[in-house]
N, C-alpha and C positions, 0 to 999 in steps of 0.2 A: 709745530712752528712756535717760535719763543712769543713771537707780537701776538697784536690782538685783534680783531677785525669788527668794526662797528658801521653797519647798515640805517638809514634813518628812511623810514618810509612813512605813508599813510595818504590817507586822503586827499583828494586835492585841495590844494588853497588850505593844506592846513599850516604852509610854513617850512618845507622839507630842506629848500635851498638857504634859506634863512637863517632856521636852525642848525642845519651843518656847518655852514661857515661861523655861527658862534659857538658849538661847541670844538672846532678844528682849535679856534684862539684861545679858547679856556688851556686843552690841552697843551696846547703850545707854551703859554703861557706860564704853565706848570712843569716845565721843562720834558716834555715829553717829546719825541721824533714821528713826525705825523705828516702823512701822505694821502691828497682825498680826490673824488674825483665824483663828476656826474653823470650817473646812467641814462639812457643812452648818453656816451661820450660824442654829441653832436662837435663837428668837422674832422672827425677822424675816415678814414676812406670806407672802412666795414659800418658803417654808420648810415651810408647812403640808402643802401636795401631798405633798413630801417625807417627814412624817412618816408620814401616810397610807399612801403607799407600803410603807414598813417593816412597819406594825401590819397590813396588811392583804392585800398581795400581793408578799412578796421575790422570786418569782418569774416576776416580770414579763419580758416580753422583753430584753433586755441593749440593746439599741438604744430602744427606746423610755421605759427605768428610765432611761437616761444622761439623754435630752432633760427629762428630770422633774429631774435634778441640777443639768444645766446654766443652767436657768432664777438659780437663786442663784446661781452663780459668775458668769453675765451682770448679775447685778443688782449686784453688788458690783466688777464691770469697772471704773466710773470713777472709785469710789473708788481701787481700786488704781493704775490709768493716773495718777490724779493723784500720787500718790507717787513712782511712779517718773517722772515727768517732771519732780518737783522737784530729785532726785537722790539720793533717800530709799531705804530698804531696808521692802520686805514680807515678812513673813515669813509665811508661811499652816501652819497643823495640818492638812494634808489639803487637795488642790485635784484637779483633772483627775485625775490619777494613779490616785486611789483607786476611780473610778471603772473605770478598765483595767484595776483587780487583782478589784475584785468581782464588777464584773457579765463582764468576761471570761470569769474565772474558771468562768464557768456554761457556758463553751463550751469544749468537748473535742476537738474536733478543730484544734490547734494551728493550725495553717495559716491555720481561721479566724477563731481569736482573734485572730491578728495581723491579721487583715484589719480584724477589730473595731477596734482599736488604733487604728489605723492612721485610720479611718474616723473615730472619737474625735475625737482629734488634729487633723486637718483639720478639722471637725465645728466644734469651741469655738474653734482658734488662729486658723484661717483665715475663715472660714464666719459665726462669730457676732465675732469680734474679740476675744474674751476674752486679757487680756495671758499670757503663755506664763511660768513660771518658767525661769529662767535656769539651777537647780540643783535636783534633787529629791532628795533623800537620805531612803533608803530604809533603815528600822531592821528587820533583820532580827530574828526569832527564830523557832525553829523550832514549829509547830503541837501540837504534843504538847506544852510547856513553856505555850504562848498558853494550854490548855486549862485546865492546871492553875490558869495565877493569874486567866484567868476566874469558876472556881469561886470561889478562894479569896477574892474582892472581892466574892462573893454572886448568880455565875450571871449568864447573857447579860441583854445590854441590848437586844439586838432580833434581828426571825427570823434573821441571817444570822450573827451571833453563839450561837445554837442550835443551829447546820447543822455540826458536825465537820468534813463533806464539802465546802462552803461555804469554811470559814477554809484549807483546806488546798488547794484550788483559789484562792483568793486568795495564800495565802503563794507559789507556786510560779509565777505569776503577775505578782507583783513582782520577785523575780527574772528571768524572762525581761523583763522592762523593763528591766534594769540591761545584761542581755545586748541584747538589741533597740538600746538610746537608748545606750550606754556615754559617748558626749562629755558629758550629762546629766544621767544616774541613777546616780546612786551607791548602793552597797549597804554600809549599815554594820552589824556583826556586834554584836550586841548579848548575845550568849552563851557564855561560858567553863565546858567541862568539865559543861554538862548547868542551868546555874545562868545567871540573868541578871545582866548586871556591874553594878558598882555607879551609880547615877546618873552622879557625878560621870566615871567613867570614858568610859562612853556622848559624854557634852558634850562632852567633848574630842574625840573621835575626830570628833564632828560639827563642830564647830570646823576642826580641821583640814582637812575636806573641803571644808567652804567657804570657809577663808583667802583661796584663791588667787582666786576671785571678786572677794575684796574689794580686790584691788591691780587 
């Protein structure tokens, strides 16, 4: 495919929606063709299970929670296939990825989360044809900071946002992604001295990691 496919994940409350929509503008701005979208794509119909899921069992098995995610990312496949066949840029708030931090996340013995991963990956890239991001840039921030501006926005949005245990097996889990995928996943630091950096700051450092993409 001629386009380019850029993924923005990471931890929560690091800024994911934030930062997509200001790098979609930069892009745009610089006269690029860009089409973006947020995973799960909540009011879409295959979305519903999805919600479900959340409100009702976050504890679902980690293999069988993904097949429940992956339904939307497949339904939203030829949308994006067409973009990047034009020679257009996707930008997605959360794709595949977030799935290998969350519901991995729930498996503890390292070895087999990556087996998980790994089983993912092949699962949606290969297996259902779902197009692969070319870059996934992963916004760190440490768990104990997520916590606080959780509260401070008025308390979790759903059970895994609840879960202490949860988000801090997901954050450490992202990271072993960056380590796992390193040609792939980037890991951007979105934390100075205990404080989260300023918006502005953030965009750039994401900027820069995907410049090189764009040459």
């Amino acid at each position: 495919m001629l386009g380019k496919f850029i993924a923005i994940e990471g931890s929560d409350s690091s800024g994911k929606a934030t930062q997509t929509r200001s790098l979609v503008e930069r892009l745009r701005s610089e006269g690029y063709a860009i089409s973006t979208a947020s995973f799960p794509r909540y009011g879409e119909p295959v979305v519903e299970e999805i919600k479900k899921y959340l409100k009702e069992s976050p504890a679902k098995d980690p293999y069988e929670a993904s097949k429940i995610y992956a339904k939307d990312r497949l339904d939203a496949a030829p949308k994006i296939r067409a973009k990047l066949n034009s020679g257009g840029i996707f930008v997605a708030d959360r794709f595949t990825p977030s799935n290998a931090a969350h519901q991995g996340g729930k498996i503890t013995d390292l070895a087999e989360r990556k087996k998980y991963v790994e089983w993912l990956y092949r699962y949606e890239y290969q297996e259902l044809g779902i197009p692969k991001p070319d870059v996934v840039v992963i916004l760190h921030v440490p768990v104990e900071l997520s916590l606080r501006l959780i509260e401070k926005r008025g308390g979790a949005r759903d059970g895994h946002e609840a879960d202490p245990s949860h988000l801090r097996n997901a954050e450490a889990t992202y990271s072993l992604l960056a380590k796992w995928y390193p040609e792939d996943h980037k890991l951007v630091e979105c934390v100075k001295d205990g404080e989260l950096l300023p918006p502005e700051v953030i965009a750039e450092k994401i900027y820069k990691t995907i410049k090189p993409l764009l040459k």
